[in-house]
N, C-alpha and C positions, 0 to 999 in steps of 0.2 A: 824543318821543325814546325815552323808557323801554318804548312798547310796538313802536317800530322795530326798536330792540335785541334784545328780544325776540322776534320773530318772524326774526331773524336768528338768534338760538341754535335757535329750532326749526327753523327751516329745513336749519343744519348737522346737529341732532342726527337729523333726518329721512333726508339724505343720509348720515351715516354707519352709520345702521341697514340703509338698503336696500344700501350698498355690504356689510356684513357678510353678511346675508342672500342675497345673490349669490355670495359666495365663499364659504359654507358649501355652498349649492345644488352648485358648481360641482365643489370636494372630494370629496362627498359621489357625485357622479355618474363622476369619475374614474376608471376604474380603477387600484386598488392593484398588481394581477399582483403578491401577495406568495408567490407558490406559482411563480410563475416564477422568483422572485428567490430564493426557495430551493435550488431548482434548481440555478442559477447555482452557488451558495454549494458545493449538494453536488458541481460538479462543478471549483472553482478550488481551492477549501482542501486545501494539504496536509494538517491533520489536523481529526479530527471525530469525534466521536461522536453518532450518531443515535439513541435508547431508547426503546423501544417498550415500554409495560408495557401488559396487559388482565388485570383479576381479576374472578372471580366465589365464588359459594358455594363449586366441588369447584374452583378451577384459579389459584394464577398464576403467569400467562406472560409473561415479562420476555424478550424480542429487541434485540439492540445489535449497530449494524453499526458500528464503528469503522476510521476509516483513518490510516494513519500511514506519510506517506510513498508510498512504493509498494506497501508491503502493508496487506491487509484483514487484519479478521476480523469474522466474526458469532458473536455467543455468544448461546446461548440457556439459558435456566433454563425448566425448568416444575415448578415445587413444588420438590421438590427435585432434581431430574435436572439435570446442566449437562452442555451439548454446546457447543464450538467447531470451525470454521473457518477455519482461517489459511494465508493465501495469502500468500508472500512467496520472495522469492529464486529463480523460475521454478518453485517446488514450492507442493503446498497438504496440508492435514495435518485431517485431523476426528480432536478428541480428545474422549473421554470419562474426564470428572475422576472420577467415583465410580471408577472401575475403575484411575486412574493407566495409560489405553491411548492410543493412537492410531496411525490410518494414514498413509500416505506416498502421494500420488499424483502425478500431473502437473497441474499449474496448469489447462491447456486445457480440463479436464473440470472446472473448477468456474467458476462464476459468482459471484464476488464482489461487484461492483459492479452489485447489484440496484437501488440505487437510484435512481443515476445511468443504466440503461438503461430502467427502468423509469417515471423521471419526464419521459423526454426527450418525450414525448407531449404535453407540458405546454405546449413551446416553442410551439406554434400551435396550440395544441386553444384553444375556446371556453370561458369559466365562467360561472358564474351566482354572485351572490353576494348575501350577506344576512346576517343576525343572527338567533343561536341565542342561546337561555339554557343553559347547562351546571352543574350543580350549584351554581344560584341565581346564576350568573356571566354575562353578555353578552359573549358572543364576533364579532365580525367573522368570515365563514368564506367560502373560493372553492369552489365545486363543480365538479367535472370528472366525464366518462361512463367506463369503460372500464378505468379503475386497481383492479387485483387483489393489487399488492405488500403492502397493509394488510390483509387477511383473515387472521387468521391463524390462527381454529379453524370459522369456517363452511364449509361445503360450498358449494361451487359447480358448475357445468359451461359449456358455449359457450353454451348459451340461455339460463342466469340474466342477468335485471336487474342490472345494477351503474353505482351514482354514488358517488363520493367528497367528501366535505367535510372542507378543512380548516380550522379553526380559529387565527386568534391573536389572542394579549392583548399588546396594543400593540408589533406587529410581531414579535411573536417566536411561531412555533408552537407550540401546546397542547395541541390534538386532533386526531383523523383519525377520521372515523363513516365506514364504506363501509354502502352501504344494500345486502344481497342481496335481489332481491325483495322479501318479507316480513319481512325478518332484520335488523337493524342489529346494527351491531360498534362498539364505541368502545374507543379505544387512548388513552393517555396517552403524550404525545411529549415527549421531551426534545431539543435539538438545539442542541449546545456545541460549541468547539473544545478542549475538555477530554480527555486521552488518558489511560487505564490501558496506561503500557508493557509493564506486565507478562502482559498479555493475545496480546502477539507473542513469547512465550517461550515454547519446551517446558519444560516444569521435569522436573530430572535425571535424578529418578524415576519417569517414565513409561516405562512398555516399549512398544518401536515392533511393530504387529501385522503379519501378511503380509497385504497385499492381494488380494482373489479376482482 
């Protein structure tokens, strides 16, 4: 009886080991499409900020594309320089803070929603995916051919090599490396529904410049 029993418990513990190892298998081969589903995100969410930081020795350059509502803006910092873009109310306006300036133009000549045009590629492109270490960390990461939105100090042209990988740490994005040919880029990404309103304000004391 005692050794019946027992080859009944091994028997279940048998069976629930192979059913584990089958639905890890199965998981594991799934596709995530979390680069899709971001996508998604940047293109339903009333608001978002999306933060692009890459530093090295001489440079850093922090990029933020925020939406709020119906209008953008992209801000950028390099060291200490900050330039904005702010598209709202059928107008768009590039200001430069050091100087307290900015211009006035028509909405239609500017391209706000870089990302959202720029990721729609995503919706039926193929990826390859796999596992990076990034500063001693294991990232999950999709790769796509063709995405140039993330470069944002390397040279390129139409005959550069370019693949994109992005990275997340438990579902939420971390990295973007674009490989140019011989070149990698790596960006640190931020991507919240967190707004700086005051990023869609002229402030008082700017003087408005004539446009050429």
């Amino acid at each position: 009886m005692k050794k019946e029993k027992l080859w009944k418990i091994v028997f279940f513990a048998l069976i629930i080991v192979v059913i584990v190892l089958i639905t890890i298998l199965f998981v594991s081969q799934k596709p995530k499409n979390m680069t899709k589903n971001m996508y998604n995100d940047i293109n339903e969410k009333n608001k978002y900020t999306f933060s692009m930081l890459e530093e090295n020795e001489e440079l850093n350059y922090n990029l933020k594309i925020v939406k709020n509502e119906e209008a953008m803006c992209i801000d950028t910092t390099s060291n200490d320089e900050r330039t904005s873009t702010l598209v709202k109310d059928g107008s768009a306006y590039y200001l430069m803070h050091a100087n307290k300036e900015y211009y006035l133009y028509d909405s239609s000549q500017i391209d706000a929603d870089i990302l959202g045009n720029e990721l729609d590629t995503v919706k039926t492109a193929n990826y390859k995916s796999g596992y990076e270490t990034i500063n001693n960390k294991k990232y999950y990461f999709e790769e796509y051919e063709g995405i140039v939105t993330f470069i944002l100090l390397t040279n390129y042209n139409e005959e550069s090599s370019i693949k994109t990988r992005f990275y997340y740490d438990d579902g939420k994005i971390a990295y973007i490396k674009t490989f140019i040919d011989d070149t990698e880029e790596l960006i640190k990404i931020d991507f919240s529904q967190d707004v700086d309103e005051g990023l869609f304000e002229i402030p008082e004391d700017y003087a408005e410049l004539e446009s050429e």
